[in-house]
Backbone bond lengths (Angstrom), bond angles and torsions (degrees), N, CA, C in turn:
res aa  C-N    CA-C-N  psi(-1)  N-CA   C-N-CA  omega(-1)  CA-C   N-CA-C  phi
1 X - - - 1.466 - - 1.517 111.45 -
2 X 1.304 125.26 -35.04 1.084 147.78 -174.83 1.851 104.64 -55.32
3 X 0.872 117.24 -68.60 1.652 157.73 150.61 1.511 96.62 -11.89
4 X 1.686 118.91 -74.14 1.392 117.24 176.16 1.638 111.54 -73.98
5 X 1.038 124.96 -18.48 1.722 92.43 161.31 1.587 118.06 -91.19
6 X 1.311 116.58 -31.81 1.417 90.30 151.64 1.427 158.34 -45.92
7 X 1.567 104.74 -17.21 1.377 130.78 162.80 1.495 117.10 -89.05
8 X 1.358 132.88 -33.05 1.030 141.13 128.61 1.766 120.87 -6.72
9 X 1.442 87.50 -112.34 1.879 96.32 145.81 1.638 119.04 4.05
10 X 0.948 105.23 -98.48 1.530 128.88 -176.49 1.878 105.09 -46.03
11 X 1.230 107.49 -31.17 1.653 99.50 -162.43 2.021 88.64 -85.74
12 X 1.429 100.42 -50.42 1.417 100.01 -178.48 1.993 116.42 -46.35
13 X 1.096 112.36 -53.21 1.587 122.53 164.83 1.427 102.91 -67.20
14 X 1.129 149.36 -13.96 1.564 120.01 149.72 1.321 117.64 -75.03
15 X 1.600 136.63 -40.04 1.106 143.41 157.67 1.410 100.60 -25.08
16 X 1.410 120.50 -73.20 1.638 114.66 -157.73 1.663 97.52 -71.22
17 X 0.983 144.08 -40.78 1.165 134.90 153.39 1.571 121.93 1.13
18 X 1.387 85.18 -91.72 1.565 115.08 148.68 1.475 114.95 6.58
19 X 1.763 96.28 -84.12 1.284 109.82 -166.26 1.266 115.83 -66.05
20 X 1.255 121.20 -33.90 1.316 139.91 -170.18 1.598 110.53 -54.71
21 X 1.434 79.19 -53.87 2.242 95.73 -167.88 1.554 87.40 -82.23
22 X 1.086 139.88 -27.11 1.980 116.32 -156.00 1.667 92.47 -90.91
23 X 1.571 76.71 167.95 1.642 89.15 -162.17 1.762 110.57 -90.39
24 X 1.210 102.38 134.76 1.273 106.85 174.03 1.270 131.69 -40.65
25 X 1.659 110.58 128.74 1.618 113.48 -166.08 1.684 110.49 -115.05
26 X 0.921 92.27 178.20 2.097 87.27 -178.36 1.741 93.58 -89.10
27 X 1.623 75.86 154.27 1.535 87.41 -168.58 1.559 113.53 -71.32
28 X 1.331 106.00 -48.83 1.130 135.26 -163.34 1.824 103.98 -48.21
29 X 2.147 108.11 -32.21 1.314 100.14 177.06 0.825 119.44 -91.23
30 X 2.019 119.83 -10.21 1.380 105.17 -177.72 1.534 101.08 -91.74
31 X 1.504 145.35 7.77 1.221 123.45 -174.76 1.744 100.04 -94.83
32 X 1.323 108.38 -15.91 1.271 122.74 161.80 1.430 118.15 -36.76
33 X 1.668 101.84 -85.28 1.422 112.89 164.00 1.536 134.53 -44.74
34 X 1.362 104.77 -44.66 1.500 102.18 170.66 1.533 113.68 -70.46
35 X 1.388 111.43 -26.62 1.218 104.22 169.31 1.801 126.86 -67.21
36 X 1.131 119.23 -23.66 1.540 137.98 -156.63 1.938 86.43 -106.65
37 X 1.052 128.22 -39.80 1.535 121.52 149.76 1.488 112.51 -51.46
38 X 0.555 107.16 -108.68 1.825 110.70 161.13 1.794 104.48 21.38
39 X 1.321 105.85 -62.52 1.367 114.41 -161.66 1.708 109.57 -77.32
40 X 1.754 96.57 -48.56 1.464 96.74 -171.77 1.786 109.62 -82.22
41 X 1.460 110.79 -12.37 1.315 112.54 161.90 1.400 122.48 -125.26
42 X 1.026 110.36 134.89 1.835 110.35 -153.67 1.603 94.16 -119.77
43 X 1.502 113.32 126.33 1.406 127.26 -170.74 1.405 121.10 69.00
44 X 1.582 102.25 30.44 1.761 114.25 174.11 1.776 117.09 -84.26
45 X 1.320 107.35 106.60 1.189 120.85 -169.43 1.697 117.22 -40.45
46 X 1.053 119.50 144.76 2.002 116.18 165.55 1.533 103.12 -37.20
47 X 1.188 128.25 -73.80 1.372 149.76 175.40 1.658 107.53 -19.46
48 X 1.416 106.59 -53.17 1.484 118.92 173.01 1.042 129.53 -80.84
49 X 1.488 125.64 -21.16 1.509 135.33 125.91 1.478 138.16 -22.47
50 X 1.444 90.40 -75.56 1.761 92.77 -178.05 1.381 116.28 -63.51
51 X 1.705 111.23 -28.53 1.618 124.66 172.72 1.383 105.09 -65.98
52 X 1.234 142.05 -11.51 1.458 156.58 164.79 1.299 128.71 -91.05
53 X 1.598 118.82 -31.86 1.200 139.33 153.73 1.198 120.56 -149.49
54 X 1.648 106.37 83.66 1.641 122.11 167.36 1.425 110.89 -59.07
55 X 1.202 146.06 -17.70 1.428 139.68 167.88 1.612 118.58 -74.80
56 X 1.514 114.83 -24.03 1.155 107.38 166.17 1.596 142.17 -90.71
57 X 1.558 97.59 25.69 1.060 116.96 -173.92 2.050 137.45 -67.26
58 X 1.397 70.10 -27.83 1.640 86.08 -166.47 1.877 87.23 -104.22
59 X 0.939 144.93 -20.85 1.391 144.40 171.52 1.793 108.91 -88.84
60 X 1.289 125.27 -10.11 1.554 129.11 170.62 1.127 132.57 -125.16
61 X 1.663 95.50 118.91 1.438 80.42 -161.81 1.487 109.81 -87.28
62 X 1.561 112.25 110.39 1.489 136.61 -179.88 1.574 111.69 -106.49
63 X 1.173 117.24 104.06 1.590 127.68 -170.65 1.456 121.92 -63.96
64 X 1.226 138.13 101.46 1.486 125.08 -160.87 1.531 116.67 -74.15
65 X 1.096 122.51 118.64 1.687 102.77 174.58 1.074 127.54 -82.53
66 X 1.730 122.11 95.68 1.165 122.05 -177.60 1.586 118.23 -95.20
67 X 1.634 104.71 16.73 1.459 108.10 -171.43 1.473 112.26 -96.56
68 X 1.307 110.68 -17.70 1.557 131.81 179.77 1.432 106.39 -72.26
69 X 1.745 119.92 -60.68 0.913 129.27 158.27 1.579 133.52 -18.00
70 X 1.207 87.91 -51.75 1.636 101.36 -175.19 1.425 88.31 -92.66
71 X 0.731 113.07 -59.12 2.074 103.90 171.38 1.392 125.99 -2.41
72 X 1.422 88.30 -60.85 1.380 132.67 -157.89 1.449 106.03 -71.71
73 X 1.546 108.99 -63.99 1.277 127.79 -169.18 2.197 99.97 -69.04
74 X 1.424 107.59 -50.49 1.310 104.49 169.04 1.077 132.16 -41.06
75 X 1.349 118.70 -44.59 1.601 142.74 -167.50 1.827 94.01 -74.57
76 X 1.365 108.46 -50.01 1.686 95.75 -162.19 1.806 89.42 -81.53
77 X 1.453 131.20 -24.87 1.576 107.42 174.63 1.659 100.21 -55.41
78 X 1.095 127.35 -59.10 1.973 132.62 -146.29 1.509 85.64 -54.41
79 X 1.689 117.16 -58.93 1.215 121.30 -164.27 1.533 119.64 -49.50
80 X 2.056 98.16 -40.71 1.507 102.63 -170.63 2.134 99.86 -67.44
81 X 1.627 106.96 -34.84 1.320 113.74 -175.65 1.373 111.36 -62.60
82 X 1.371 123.35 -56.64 1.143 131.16 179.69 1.660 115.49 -50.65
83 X 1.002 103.73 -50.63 1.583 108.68 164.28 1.480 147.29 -33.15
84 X 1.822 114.93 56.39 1.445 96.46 -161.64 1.188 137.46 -65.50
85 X 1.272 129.35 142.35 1.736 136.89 -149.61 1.526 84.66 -78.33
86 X 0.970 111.33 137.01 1.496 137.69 -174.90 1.487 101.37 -76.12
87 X 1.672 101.35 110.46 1.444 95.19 171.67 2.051 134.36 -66.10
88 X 1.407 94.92 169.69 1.440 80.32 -155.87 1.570 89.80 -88.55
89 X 1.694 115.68 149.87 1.512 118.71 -163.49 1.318 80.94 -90.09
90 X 1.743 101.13 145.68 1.402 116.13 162.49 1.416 123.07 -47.71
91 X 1.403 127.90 134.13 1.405 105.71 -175.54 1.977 102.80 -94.90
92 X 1.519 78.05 138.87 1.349 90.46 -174.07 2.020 116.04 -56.97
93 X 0.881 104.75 170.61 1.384 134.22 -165.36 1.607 115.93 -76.27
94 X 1.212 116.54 85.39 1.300 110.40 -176.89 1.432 119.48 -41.38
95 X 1.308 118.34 130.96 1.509 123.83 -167.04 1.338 97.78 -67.19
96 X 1.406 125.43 141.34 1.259 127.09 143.20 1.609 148.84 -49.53
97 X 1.537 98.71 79.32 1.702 116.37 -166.88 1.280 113.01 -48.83
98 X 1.400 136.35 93.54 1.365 144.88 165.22 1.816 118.54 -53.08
99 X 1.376 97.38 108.20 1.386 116.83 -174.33 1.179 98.17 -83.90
100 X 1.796 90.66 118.44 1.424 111.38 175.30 1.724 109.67 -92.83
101 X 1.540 91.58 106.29 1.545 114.08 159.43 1.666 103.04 1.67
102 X 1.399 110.84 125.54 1.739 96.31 156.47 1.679 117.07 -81.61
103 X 1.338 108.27 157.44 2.012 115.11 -166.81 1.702 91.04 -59.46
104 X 1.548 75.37 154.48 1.508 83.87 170.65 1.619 116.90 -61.52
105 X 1.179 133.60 170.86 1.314 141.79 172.61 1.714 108.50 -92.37
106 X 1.392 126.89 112.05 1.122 125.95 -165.46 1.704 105.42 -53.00
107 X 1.427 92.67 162.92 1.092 111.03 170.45 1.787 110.70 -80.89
108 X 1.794 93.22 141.70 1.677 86.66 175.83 1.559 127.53 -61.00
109 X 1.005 139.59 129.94 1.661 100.77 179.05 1.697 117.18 -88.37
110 X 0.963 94.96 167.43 1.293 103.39 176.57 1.379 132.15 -76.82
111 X 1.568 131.47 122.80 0.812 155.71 -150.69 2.011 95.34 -59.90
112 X 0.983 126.61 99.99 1.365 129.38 148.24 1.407 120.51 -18.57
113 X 1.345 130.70 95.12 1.524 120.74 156.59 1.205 108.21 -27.47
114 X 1.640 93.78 132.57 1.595 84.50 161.81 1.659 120.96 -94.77
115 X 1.118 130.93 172.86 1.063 136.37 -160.69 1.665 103.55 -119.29
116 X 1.686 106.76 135.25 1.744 97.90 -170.65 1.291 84.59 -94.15
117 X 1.379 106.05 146.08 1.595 123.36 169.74 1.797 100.75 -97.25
118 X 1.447 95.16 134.15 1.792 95.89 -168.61 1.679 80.97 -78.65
119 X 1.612 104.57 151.54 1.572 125.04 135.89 1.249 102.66 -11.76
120 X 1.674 124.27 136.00 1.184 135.81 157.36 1.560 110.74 -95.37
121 X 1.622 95.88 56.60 1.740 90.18 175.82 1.343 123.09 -104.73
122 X 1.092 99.80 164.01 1.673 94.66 -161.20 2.018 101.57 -80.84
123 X 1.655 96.93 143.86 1.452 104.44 169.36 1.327 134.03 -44.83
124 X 1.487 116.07 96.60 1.856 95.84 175.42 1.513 120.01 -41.19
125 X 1.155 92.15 122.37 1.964 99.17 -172.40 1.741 101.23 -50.93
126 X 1.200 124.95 175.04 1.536 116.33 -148.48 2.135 73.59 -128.42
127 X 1.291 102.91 141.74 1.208 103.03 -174.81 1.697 113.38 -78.38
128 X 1.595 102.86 138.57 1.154 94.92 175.61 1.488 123.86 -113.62
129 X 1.769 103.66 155.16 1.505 88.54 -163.56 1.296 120.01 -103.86
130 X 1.302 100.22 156.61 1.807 95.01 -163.99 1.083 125.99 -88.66
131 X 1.495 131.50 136.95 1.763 137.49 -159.60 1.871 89.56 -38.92
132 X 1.372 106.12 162.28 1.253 127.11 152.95 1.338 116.62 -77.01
133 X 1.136 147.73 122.96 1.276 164.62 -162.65 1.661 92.24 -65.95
134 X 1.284 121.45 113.15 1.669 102.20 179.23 1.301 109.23 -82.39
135 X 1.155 118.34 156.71 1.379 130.01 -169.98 1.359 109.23 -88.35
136 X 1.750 125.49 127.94 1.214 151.02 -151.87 1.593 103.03 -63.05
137 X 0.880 128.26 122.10 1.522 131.47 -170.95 1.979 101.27 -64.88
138 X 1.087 103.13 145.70 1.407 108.15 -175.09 1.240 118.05 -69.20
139 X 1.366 131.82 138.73 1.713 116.13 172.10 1.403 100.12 -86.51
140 X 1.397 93.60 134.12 1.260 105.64 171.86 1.772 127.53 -67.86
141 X 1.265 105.37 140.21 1.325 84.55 -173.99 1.391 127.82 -79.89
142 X 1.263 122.64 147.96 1.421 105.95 -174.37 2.095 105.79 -64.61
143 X 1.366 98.25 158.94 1.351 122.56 -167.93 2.136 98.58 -81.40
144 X 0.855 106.50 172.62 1.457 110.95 -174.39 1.784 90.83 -115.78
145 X 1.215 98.78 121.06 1.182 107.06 174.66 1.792 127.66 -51.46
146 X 1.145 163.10 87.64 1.314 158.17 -153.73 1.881 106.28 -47.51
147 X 1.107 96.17 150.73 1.345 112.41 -145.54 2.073 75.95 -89.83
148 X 1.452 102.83 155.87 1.737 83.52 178.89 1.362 94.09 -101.11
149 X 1.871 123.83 151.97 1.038 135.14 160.29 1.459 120.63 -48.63
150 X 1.390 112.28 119.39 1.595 113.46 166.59 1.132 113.27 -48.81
151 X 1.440 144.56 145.59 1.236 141.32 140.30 0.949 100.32 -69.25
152 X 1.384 113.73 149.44 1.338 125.57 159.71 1.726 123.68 -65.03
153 X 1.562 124.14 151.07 0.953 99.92 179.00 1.910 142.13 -76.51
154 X 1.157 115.95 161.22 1.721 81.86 -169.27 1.018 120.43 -80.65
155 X 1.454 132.26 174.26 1.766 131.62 175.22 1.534 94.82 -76.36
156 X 1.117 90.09 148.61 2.079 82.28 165.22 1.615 86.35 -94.32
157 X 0.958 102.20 155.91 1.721 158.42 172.69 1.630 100.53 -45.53
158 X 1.391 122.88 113.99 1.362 112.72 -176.76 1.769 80.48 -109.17
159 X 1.637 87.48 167.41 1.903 89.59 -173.30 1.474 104.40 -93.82
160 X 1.419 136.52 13.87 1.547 118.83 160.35 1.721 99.81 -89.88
161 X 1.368 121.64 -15.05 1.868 113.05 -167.07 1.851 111.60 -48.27
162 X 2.229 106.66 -19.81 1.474 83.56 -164.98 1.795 107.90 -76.34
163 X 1.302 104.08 -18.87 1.554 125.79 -169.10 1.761 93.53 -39.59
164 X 1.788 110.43 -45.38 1.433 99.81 -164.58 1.362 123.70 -89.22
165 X 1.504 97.10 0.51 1.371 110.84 179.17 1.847 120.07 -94.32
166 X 1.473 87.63 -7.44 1.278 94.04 179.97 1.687 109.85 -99.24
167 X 1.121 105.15 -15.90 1.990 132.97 161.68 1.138 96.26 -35.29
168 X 1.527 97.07 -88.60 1.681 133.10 -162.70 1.527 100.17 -35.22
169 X 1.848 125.97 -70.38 0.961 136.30 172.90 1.604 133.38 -27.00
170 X 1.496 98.97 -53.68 1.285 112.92 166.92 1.384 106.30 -44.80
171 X 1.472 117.09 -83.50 1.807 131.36 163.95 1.572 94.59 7.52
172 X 1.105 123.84 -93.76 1.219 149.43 -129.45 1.297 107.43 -57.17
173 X 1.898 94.27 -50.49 1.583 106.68 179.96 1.730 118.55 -66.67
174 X 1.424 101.92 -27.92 1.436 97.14 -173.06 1.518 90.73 -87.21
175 X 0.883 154.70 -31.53 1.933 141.54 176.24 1.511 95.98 -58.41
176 X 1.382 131.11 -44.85 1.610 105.74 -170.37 1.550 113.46 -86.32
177 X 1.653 121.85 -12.73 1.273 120.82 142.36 0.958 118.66 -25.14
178 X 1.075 106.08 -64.77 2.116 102.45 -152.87 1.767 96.05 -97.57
179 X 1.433 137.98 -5.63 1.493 116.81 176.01 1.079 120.02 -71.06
180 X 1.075 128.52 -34.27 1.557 147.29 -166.51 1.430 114.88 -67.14
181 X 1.655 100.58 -33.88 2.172 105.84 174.60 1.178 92.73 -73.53
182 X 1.498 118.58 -49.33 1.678 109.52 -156.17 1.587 108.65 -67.16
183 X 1.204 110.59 -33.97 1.661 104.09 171.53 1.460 115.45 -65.69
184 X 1.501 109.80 -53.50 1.654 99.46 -165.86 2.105 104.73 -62.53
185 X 1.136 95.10 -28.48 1.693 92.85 -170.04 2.113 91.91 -70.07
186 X 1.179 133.36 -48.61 1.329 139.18 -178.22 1.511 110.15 -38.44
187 X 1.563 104.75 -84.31 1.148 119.27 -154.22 1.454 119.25 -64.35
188 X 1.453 124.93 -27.65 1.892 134.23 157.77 2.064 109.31 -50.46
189 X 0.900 114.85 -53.57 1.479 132.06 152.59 1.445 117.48 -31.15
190 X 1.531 113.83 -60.32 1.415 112.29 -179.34 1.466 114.64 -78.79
191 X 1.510 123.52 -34.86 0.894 132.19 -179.72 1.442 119.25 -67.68
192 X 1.597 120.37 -52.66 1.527 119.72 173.00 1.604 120.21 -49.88
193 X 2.093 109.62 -27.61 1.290 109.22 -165.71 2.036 80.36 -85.21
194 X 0.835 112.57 -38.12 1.756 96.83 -160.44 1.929 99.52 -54.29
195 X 1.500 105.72 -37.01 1.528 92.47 -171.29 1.453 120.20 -80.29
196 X 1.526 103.88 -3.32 1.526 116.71 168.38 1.266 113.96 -75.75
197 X 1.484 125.62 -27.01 1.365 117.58 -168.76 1.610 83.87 -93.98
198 X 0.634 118.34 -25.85 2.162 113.23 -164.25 1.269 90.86 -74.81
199 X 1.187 133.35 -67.69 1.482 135.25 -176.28 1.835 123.71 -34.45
200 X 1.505 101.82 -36.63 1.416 126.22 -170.04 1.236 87.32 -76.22
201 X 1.429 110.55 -61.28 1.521 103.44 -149.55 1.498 107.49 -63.50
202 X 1.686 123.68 -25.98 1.409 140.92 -179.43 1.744 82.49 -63.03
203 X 0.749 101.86 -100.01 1.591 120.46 -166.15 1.807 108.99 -8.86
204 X 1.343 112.42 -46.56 1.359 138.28 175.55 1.378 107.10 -44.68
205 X 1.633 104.47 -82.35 1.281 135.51 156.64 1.661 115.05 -0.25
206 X 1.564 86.81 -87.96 2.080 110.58 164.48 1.935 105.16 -33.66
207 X 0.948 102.89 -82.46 1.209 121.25 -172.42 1.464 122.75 -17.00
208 X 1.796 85.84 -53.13 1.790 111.16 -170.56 1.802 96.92 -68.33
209 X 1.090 110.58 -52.39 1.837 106.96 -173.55 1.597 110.63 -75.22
210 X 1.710 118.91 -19.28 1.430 103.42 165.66 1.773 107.77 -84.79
211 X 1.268 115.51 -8.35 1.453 95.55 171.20 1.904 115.31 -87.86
212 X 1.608 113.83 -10.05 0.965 122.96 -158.10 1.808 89.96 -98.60
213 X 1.372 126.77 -28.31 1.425 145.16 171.80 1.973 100.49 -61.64
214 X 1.258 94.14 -66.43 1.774 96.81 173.38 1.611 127.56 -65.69
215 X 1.148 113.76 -7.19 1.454 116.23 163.38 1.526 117.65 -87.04
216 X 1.306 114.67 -42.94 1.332 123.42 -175.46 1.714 100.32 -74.11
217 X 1.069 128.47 16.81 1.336 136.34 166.71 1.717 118.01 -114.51
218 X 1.044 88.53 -34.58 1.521 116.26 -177.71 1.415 102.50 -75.32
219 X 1.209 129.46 -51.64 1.705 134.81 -151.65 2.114 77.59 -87.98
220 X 0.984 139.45 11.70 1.436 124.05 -179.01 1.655 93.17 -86.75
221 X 1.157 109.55 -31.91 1.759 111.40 -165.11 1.727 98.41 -124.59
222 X 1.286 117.60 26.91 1.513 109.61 155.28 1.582 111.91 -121.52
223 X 1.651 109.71 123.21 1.777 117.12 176.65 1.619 100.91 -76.54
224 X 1.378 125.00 23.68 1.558 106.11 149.35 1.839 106.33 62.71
225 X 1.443 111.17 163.96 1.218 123.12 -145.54 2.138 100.63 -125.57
226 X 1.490 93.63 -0.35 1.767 91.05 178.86 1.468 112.61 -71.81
227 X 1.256 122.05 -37.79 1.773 100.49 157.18 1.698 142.58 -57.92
228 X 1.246 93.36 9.43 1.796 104.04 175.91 1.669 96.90 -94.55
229 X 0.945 115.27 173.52 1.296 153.76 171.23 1.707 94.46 -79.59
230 X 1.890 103.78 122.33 1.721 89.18 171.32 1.219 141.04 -62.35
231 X 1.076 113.96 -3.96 1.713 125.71 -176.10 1.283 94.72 -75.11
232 X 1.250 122.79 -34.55 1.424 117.58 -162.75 1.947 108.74 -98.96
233 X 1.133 98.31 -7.27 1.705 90.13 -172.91 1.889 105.07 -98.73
234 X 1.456 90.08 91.70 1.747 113.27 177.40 1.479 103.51 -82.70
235 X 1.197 87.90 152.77 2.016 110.34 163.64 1.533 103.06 -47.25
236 X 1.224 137.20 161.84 1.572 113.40 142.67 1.810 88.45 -150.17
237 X 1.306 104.33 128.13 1.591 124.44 -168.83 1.708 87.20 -93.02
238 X 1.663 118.58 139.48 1.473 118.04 174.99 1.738 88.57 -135.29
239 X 1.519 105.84 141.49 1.206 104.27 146.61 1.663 136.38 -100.06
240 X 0.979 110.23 135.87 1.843 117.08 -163.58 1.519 103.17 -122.03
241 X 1.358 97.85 129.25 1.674 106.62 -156.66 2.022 86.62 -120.77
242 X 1.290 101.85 143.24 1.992 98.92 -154.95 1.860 83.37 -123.59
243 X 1.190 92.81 153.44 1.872 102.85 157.36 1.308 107.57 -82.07
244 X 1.057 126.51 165.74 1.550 104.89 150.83 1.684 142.21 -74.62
245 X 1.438 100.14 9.87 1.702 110.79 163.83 1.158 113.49 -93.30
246 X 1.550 105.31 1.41 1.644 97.20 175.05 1.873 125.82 111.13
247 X 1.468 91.15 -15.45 1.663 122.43 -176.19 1.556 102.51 -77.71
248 X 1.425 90.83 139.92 1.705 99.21 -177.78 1.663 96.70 -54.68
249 X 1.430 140.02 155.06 1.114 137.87 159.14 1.770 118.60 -86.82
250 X 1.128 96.81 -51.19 1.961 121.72 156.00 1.359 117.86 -125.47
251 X 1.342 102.29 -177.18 1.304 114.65 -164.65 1.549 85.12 -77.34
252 X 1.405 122.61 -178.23 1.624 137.59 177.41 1.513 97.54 -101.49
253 X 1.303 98.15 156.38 1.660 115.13 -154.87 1.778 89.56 -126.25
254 X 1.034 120.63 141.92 1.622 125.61 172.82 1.697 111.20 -102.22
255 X 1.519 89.48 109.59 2.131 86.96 -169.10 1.995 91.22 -87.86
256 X 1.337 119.78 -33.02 1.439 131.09 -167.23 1.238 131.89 -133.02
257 X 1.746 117.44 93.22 1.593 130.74 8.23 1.334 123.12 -60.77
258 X 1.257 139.49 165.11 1.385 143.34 -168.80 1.537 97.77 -67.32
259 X 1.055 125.25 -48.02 1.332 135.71 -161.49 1.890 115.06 -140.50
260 X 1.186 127.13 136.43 1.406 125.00 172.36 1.466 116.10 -24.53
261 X 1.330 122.01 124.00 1.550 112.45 172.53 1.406 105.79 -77.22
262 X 1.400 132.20 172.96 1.231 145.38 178.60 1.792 115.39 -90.87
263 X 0.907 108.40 142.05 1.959 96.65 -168.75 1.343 99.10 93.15
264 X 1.945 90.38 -174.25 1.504 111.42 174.81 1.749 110.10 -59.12
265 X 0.869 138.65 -7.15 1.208 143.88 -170.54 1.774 101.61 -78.37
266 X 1.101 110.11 -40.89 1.506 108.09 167.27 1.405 128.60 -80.36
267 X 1.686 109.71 -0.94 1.415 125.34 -177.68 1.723 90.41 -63.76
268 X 1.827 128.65 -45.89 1.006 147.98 -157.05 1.758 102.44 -60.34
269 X 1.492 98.12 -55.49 1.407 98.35 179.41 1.280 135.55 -62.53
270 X 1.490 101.14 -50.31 1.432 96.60 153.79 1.664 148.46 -40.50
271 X 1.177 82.16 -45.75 1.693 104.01 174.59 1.811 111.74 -56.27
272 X 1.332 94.83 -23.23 1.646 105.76 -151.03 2.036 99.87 -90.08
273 X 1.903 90.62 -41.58 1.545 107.01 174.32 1.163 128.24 -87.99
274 X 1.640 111.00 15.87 1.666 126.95 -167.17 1.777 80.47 -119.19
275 X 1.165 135.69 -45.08 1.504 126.14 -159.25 1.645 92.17 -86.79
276 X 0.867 125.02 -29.76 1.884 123.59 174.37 1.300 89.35 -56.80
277 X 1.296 138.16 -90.00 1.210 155.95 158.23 2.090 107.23 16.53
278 X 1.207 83.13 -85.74 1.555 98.94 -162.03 1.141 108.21 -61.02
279 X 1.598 117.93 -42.33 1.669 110.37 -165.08 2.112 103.59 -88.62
280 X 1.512 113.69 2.69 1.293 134.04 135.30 1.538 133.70 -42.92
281 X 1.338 101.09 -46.15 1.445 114.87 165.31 1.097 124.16 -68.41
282 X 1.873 112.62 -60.84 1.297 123.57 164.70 1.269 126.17 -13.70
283 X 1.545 115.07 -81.88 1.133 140.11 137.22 1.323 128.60 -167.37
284 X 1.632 118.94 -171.35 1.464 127.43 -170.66 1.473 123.13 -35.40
285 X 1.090 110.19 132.49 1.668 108.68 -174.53 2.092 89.03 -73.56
286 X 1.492 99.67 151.05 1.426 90.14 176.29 1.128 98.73 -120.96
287 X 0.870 133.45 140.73 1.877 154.26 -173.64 1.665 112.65 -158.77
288 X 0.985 113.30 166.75 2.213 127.96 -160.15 1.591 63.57 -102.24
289 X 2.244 70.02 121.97 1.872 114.06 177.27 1.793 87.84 -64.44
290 X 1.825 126.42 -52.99 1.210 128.32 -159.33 1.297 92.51 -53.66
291 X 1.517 154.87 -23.91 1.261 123.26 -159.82 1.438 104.43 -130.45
292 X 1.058 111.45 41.50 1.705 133.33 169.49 1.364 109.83 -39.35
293 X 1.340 110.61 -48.70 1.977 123.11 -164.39 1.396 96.87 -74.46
294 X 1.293 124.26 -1.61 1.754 122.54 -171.55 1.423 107.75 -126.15
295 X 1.534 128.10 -8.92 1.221 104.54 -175.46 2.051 93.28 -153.31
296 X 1.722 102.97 26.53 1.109 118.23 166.61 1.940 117.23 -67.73
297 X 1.510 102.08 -26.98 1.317 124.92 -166.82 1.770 111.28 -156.68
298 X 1.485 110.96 91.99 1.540 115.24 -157.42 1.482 107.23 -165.52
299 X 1.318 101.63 132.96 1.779 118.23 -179.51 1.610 109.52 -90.29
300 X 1.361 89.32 133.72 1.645 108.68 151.71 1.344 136.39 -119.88
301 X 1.103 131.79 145.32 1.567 134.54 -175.66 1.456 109.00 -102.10
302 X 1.123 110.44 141.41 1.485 128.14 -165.50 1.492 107.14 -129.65
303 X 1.345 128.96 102.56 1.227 123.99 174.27 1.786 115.89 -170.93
304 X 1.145 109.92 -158.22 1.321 115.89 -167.95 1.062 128.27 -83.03
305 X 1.011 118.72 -7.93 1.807 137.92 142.97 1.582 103.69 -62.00
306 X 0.908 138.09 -53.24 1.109 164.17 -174.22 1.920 110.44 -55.03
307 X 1.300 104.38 -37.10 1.333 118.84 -171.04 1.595 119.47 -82.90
């Protein structure tokens, strides 16, 4: 602060300087100019004037303010006097730096036993013991040969003995006479009936699974007999006669009952000769072409077992 009124100061006393030494101007132009300042700057100090036109100094009368100045300059001495210089703060107290102990000094360690390393010698091999000599198998002794049986001695020969030998002979011939018819007439007999019963029983056999094959085709297009009344839900056996593509050949024939019963009992039959029928239409019953001769012409039963 000090600094700017001395610069202050100094600029104002070069101004009057100024005015003092420059050469006198007509009045008439500087009241002009100060006036035309005046106008284009409004509240422009004397000070800022004569610093604007130092020649019109000594012809205007422009009032210097040297009371401000000193104002100015007074005010910042009282202030700088008045001002007590700030004492200097004690400087504080260096803290007391706690000396950290130096580390302990290790401990020595202790010397490791040493450890004896055995000899790297090789194992006395461990004795081994030697097989037992096996003991020589015995010779057998030879066997004593069997003593040979005496025959007895023979009878001599009395002269009727050939008579019975010629007996005996006879015998013999007439038994192999007569075995030979009784077999060949037997055994053609036993044999044709065994392949008759084998055949049947095949045939049987066949039969039973192509009728059991044609129902399970059949029962697709029969509504069954559990809405009757049980008295009324009968077996009903149909015979179904096939092409061999499988096509009904005729209509189905009812072997069981002979004829329609009367009542709900015939609700059964119908039902039974309408599903032959329809699933006929549908199409071909399929059954094995090889066993055509067995289920070309063949009954099924339709009933409540069945259902």
């Amino acid at each position: 602060m000090l600094r700017g009124l001395t610069v202050s100061a100094l600029v104002h006393a070069s101004v009057l300087a100024m005015a003092v030494v420059s050469w006198p101007q007509d009045t008439n132009d500087c009241d002009d100019q100060i006036e035309r300042l005046r106008r284009e700057q409004p509240g422009i100090s004397s000070v800022e004037i004569l610093m604007q036109l130092p020649q019109c100094a000594s012809s205007a009368d422009l009032p210097i303010d040297f009371l401000e100045i000193g104002r100015i300059s007074d005010v910042a001495e009282l202030r700088k006097s008045d001002t007590p210089e700030p004492e200097p703060e004690p400087e504080a107290a260096p803290e007391p730096v706690e000396e950290t102990p130096p580390p302990p000094e290790p401990e020595a360690a202790e010397p490791e036993p040493e450890v004896e390393v055995p000899d790297p010698r090789e194992p006395e091999p461990e004795p081994v013991e030697e097989p037992e000599p096996k003991p020589e198998p015995k010779k057998e002794e030879p066997k004593p040969k069997p003593k040979p049986v005496e025959k007895p001695p023979a009878k001599p020969k009395d002269d009727l003995d050939f008579l019975d030998d010629f007996e005996s002979t006879l015998q013999s011939k007439r038994a192999s006479e007569q075995r030979p018819e009784t077999q060949q007439t037997d055994r053609p007999v036993l044999a044709n009936s065994d392949r008759d019963q084998q055949g049947a029983g095949e045939r049987t056999g066949a039969t039973a699974s192509l009728q059991a094959a044609l129902r399970r085709q059949i029962m697709e297009c029969w509504t069954g007999v559990d809405d009757l009344p049980p008295e009324h839900q009968i077996d009903v056996v149909v015979s179904v006669k096939l092409a061999r593509d499988g096509s009904l050949a005729e209509a189905a024939k009812l072997i069981s009952p002979r004829s329609r019963p009367v009542g709900r009992s015939g609700i059964a039959v119908d039902r039974a000769l309408l599903a032959v029928r329809k699933c006929g239409e549908i199409g071909n019953y399929r059954l094995p072409a090889e066993d055509y001769d067995l289920w070309k012409d063949i009954n099924v039963t339709l009933g409540p077992k069945q259902g």
